[in-house]
C-alpha positions as CSV (number, residue, x, y, z in Angstrom):
1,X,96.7,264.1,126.6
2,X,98.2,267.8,126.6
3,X,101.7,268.2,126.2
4,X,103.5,267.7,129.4
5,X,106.3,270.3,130.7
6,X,108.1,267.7,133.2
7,X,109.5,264.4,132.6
8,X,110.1,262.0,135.7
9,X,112.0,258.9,134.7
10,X,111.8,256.7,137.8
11,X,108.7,256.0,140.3
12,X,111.7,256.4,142.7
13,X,112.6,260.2,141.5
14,X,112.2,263.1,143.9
15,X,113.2,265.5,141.1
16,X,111.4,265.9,137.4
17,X,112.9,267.6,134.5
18,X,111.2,270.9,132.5
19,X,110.4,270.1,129.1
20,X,109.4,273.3,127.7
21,X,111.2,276.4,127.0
22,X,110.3,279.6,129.1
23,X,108.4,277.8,131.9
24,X,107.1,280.0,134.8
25,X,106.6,280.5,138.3
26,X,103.0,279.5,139.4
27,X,102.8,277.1,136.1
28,X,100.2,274.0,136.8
29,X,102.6,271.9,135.4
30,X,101.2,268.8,133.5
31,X,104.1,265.6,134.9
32,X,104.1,262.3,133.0
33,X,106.1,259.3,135.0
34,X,107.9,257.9,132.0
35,X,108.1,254.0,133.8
36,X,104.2,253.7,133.4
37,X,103.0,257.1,131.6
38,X,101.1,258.4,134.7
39,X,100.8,261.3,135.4
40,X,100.2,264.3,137.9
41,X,100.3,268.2,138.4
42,X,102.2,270.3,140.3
43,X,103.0,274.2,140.5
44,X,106.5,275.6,139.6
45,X,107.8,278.1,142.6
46,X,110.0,279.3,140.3
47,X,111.1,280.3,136.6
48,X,112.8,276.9,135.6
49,X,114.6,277.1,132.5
50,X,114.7,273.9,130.2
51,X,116.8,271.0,131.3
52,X,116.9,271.5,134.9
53,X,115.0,270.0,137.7
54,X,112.0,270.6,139.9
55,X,111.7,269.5,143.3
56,X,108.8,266.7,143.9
57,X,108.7,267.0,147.9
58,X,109.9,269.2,150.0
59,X,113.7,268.9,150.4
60,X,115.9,269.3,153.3
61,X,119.5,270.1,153.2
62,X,121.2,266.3,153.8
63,X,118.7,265.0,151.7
64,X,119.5,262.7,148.7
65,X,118.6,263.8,145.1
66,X,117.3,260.8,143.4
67,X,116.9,261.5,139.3
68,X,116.9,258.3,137.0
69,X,115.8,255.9,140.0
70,X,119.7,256.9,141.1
71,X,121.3,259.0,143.9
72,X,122.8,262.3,142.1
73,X,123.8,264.0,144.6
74,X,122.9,266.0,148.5
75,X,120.8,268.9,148.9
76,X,123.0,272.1,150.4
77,X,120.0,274.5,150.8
78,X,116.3,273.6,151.3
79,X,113.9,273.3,148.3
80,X,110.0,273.6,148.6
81,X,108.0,271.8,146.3
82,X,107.9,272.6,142.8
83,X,111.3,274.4,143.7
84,X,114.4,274.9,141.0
85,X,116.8,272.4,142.0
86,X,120.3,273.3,140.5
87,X,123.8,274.1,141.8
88,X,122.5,276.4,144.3
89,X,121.2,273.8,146.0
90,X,122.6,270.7,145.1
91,X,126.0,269.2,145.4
92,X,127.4,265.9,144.2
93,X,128.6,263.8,146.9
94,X,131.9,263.3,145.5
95,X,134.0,266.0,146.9
């Protein structure tokens, strides 16, 4: 198997995170599920640096933001698909 550029932790996730440095928009990303090793593609919307998270589903503002099977926070501002999700559009639900 190729070398993939998203990780998703949980079978539960709605978000993955990039892998690889310098990741593009229209990128057929290779995803592996860590839990069972599956895997799956999807296409970045955006440029999505290292570290931060890509949108599984379509988002809505309200939703929740589920990253290591775990609630991380609400969506503020839709995401598509394959979207960059990061503090433009996600907010913990702490304050």
């Amino acid at each position: 198997m190729a070398a993939p550029q998203l990780l998703v932790h949980h079978p539960d996730d709605n978000v993955g995170v990039v892998v690889v440095e310098g990741l593009n928009a229209g990128t057929d990303m290779l995803c592996v599920i860590t839990h069972d090793n599956s895997d799956f593609r999807l296409t970045a919307n955006d440029d999505i640096p290292i570290g931060h998270k890509v949108a599984l589903k379509d988002l809505a503002v309200g939703d929740t933001v589920i990253k290591y099977g775990e609630d991380i926070g609400k969506v503020v501002a839709p995401v598509a698909k394959g979207g960059h999700v990061h503090t433009q559009n996600l907010k913990t639900k702490r304050w």
